[in-house]
C-alpha positions as CSV (number, residue, x, y, z in Angstrom):
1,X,15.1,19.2,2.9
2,X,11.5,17.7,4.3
3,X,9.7,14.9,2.7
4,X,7.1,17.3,1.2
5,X,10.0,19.6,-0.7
6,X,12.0,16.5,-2.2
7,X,11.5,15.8,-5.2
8,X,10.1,12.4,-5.6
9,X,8.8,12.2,-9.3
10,X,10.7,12.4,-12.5
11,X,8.5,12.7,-16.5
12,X,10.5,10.1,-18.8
13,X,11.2,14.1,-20.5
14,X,13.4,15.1,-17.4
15,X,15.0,11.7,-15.7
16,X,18.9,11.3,-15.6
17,X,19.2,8.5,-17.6
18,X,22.1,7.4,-16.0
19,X,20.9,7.8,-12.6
20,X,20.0,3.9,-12.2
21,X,20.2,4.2,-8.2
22,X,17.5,6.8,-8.1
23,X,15.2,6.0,-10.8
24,X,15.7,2.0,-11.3
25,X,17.1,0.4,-14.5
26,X,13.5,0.6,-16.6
27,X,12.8,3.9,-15.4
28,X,16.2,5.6,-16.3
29,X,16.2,3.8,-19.2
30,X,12.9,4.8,-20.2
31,X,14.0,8.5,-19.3
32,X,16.8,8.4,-21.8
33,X,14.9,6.7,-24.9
34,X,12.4,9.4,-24.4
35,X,15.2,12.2,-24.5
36,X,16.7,10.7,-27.9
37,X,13.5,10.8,-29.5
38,X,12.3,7.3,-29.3
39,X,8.2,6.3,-29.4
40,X,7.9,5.6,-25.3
41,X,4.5,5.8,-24.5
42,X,4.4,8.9,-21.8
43,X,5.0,8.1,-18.5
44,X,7.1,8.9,-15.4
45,X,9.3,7.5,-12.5
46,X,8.9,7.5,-8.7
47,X,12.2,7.1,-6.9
48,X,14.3,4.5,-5.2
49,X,14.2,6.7,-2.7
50,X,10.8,7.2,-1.6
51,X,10.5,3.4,-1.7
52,X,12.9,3.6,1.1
53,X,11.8,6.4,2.9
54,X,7.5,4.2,2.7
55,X,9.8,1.2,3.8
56,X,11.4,2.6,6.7
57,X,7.8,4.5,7.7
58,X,6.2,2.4,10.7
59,X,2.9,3.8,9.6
60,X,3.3,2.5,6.1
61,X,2.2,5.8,4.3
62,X,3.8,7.2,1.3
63,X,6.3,10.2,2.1
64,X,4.6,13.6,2.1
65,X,5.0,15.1,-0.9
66,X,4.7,11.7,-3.1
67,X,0.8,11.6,-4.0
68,X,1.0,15.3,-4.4
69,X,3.9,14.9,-7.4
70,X,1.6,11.9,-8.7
71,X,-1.6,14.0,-9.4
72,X,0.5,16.9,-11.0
73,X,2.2,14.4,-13.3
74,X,-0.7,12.6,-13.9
75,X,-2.5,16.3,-15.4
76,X,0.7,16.3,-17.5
77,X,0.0,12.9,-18.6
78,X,-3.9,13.8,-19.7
79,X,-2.4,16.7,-21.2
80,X,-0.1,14.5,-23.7
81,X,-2.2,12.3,-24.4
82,X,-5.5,14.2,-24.6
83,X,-7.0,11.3,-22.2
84,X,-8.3,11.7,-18.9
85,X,-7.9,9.5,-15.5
86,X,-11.1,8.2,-14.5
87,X,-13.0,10.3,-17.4
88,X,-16.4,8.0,-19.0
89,X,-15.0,9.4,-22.5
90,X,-11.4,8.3,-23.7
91,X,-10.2,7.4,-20.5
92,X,-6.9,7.3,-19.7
93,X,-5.1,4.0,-18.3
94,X,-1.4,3.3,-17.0
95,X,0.7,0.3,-16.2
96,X,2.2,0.5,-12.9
97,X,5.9,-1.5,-12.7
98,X,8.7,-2.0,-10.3
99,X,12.3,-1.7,-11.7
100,X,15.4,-1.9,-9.3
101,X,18.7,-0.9,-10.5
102,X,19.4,-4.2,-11.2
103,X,17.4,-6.3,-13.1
104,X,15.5,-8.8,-11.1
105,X,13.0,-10.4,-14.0
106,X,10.2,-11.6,-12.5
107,X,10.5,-10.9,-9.0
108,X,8.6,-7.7,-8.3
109,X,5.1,-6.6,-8.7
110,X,3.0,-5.3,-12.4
111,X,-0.3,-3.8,-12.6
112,X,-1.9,-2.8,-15.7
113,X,-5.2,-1.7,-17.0
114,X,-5.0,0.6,-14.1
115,X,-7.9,3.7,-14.0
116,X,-10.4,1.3,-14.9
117,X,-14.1,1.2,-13.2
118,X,-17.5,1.0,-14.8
119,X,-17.7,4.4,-15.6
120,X,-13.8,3.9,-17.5
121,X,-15.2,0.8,-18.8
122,X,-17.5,2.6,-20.6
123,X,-15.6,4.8,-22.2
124,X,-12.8,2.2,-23.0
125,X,-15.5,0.1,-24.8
126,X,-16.7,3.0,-26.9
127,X,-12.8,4.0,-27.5
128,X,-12.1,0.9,-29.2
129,X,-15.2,0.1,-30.5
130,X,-14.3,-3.3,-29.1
131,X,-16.8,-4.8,-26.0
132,X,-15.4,-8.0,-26.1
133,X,-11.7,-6.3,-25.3
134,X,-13.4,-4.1,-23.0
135,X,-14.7,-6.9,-20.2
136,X,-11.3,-8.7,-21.2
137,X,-9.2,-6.0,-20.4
138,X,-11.3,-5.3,-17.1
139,X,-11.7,-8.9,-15.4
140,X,-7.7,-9.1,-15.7
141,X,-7.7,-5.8,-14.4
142,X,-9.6,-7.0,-11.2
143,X,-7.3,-10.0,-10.5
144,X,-4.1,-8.8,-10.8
145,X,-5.0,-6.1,-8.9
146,X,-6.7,-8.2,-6.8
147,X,-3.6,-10.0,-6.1
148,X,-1.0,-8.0,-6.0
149,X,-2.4,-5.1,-4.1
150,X,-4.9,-7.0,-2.5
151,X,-3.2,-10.0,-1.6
152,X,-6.1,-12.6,-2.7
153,X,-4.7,-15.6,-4.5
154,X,-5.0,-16.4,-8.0
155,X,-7.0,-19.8,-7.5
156,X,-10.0,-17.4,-5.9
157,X,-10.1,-15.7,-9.2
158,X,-9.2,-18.9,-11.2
159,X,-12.0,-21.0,-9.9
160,X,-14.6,-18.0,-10.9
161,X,-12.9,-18.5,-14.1
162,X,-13.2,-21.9,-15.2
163,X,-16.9,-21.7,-13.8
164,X,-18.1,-19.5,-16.2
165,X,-16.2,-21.9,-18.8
166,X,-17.9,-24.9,-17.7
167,X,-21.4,-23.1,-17.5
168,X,-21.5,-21.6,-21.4
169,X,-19.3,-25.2,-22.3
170,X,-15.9,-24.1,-23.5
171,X,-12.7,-25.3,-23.0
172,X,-10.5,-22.3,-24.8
173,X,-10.5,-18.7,-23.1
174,X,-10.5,-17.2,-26.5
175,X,-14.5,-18.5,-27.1
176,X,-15.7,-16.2,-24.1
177,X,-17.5,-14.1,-25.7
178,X,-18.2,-10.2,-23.9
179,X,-21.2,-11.1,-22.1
180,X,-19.2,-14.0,-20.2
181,X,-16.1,-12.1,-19.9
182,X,-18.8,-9.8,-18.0
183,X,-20.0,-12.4,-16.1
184,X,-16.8,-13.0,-14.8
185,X,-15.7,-9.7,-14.3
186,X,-19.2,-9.2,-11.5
187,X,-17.9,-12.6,-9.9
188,X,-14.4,-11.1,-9.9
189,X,-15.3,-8.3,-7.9
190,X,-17.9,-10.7,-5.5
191,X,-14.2,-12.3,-4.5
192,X,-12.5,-9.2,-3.9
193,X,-15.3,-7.9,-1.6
194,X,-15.8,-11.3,0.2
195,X,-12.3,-11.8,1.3
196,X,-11.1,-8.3,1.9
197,X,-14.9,-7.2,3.3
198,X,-14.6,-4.0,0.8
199,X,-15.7,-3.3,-2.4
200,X,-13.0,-3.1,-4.9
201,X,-11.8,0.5,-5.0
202,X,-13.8,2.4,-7.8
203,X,-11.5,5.7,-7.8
204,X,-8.8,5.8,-9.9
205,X,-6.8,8.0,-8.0
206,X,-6.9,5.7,-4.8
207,X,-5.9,2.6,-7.4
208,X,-3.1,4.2,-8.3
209,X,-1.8,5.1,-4.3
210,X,-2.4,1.3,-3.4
211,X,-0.6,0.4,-6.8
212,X,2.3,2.0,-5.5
213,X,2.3,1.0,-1.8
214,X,1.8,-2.8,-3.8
215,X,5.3,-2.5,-6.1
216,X,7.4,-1.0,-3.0
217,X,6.2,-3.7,-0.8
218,X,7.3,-6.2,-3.7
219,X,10.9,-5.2,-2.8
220,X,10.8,-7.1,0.5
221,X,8.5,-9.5,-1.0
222,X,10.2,-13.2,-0.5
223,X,10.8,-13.6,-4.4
224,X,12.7,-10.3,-4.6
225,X,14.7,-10.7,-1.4
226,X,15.4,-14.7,-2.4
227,X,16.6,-13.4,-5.6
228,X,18.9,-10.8,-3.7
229,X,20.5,-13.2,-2.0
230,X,20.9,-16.0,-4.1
231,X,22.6,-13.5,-6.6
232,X,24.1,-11.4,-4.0
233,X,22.5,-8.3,-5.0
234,X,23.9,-5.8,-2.3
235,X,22.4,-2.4,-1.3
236,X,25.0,-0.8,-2.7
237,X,24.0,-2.6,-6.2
238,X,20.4,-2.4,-5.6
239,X,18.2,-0.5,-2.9
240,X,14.7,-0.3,-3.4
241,X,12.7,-0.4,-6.4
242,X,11.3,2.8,-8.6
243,X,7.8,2.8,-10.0
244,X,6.9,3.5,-13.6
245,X,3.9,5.1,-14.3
246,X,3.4,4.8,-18.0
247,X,0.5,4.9,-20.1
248,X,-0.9,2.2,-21.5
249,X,-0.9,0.4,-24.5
250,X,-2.3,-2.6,-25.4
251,X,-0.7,-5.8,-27.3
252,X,-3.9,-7.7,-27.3
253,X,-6.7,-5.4,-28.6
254,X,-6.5,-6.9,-32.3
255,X,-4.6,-8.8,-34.9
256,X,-2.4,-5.6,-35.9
257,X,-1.2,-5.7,-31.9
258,X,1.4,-7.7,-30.3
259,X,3.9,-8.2,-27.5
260,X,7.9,-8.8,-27.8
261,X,10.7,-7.4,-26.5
262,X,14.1,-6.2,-28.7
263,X,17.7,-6.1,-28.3
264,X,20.2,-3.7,-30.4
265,X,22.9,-6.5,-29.9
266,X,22.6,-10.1,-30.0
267,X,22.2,-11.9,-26.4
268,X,24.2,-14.6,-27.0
269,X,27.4,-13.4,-28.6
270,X,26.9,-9.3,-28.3
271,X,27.3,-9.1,-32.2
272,X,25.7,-5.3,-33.4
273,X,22.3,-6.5,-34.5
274,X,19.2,-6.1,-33.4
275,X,17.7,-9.2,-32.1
276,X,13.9,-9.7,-30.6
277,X,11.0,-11.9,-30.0
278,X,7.2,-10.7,-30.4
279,X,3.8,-12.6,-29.4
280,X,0.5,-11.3,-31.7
C-alpha cells in the first residue's frame, strides 16, 4: 500500500478504541466515548503511524495522503457542527493535541484556538457577543503557536505582555480590558514576524499543517524523550504520538464555563466513584 492510499485519519465515529498503538491513548479513547454515546466535542485522530512515517522523512513533509485526509475530515467537521474553518461568520476552531499510547503528561506539544485570523476574529467576536474574549482568546492563540510551532520563546511574548500592563497601570491580567488585549495581540504578531522574518500565517488551513508537523516533532522533543527514558517507555510501549483534532470549546468564555478533569474511580484507592477536579 503507498503513502497516498493508507489510511492516515480516523473521525472519533470510526476509531478502534482499543487500538492505542495506532491512534494514541486520548485519541482511542476519545474514539470509544464518542461510540457509547458520550458528549465529545467532534473531532478526529491522525495516526502513530504517520508520525513515524514524517519522522523518518529526511525532507520533513507529511506523508502523501495526510493533508488530503485532513481537509476531507475537516468538511465533515463544518458539517457537524454547522461552523466553518477560516469562515468571517461562526467560524470554526480546533485544539490540536499529542497523545502517545502511553500517557506522558506534559511532555508533548497543545495548540488551541487554532483557525483564528482577523477575518475569524471577527466572526468569533460576533459569535459570542464577547470582544473582550475575542482578543483574549486570539493573543494566546499567537503565543502558543508562536512557540510551539514557531519555536520563539515565551519571554519574547511575555515581555510584550507585561508592557502593555505597565503602560494602562495594572498589575492583574484579568483588568486588561479588549482594547489592550488588542494591543497586545498587534505586538504579539510584531515578535513573530521579527524573529522568524514572516508574518504569522493568516490561513487556517496552513495553521493546521504546521500544527501537526509541531505535535510530531514534540515526540523527539528533549522533554518527551527524557521522560521516555527516565520511565523506560520502549517502542514497543510507545512509538510516536497521534494528533487530535477536535473542536473547540472554551472553559474560559464566562462564569457558566470551567476546566476540570474526571475520573469514574477514585485515584488513590480505585474505589467505583467518580472523582474530579474543575477550575471556573
Amino acid at each position: 500500500m503507498n503513502d497516498a492510499s493508507r489510511k492516515y485519519v480516523y473521525a472519533f465515529e470510526e476509531g478502534d478504541g482499543k487500538n492505542k498503538m495506532l491512534l494514541g491513548g486520548k485519541g482511542a479513547n476519545l474514539c470509544e466515548m464518542t461510540q457509547i454515546g458520550l458528549n465529545v466535542p467532534p473531532g478526529f485522530t491522525i495516526t502513530t503511524e504517520a508520525c513515524l512515517s514524517y519522522l523518518d522523512n529526511p525532507e520533513h513533509e507529511l506523508p502523501d495522503g495526510v493533508m488530503d485526509q485532513v481537509r476531507e475530515h475537516m468538511k465533515a467537521l463544518e458539517e457537524k457542527t454547522g461552523k466553518t474553518f477560516g469562515g468571517s461568520e461562526n467560524p470554526l476552531l480546533v485544539s490540536v493535541r499529542s497523545g502517545s499510547a502511553m500517557s506522558m503528561p506534559g511532555m508533548m506539544d497543545t495548540i488551541l484556538n487554532l483557525g483564528l485570523n482577523a477575518d475569524t476574529l471577527r466572526g468569533l467576536i460576533q459569535q459570542t457577543d464577547n470582544e473582550r474574549f475575542g482578543w483574549d482568546a486570539y493573543r494566546r492563540f499567537i503565543q502558543l503557536f508562536g512557540k510551539v510551532a514557531l519555536g520563539i520563546p515565551d519571554e519574547e511574548f511575555d515581555a510584550e505582555f507585561e508592557a502593555v500592563k505597565e503602560k494602562v497601570g495594572v498589575r492583574d491580567d484579568v483588568a486588561l480590558d479588549a482594547r489592550d488585549l488588542r494591543e497586545i495581540s498587534d505586538r504579539f504578531l510584531e515578535v513573530v514576524e521579527r524573529i522568524t522574518g514572516k508574518p504569522f500565517p493568516d490561513d487556517p488551513m496552513e495553521q493546521l499543517e504546521i500544527a501537526i508537523k509541531a505535535v510530531f516533532d514534540s515526540w523527539m522533543g528533549k522533554r518527551a524523550v527524557d521522560y521516555r527514558r527516565e520511565f523506560n517507555i520502549t517502542p514497543d510501549m510507545a512509538n510516536g504520538t497521534a494528533v487530535n483534532v477536535v473542536t473547540m470549546v472554551f472553559g474560559n468564555l464566562g462564569d457558566d464555563c470551567a476546566t476540570g478533569v474526571g475520573f469514574t474511580r477514585y485515584p488513590d484507592t480505585g474505589e467505583n466513584r467518580l472523582f474530579g477536579e474543575y477550575l471556573v
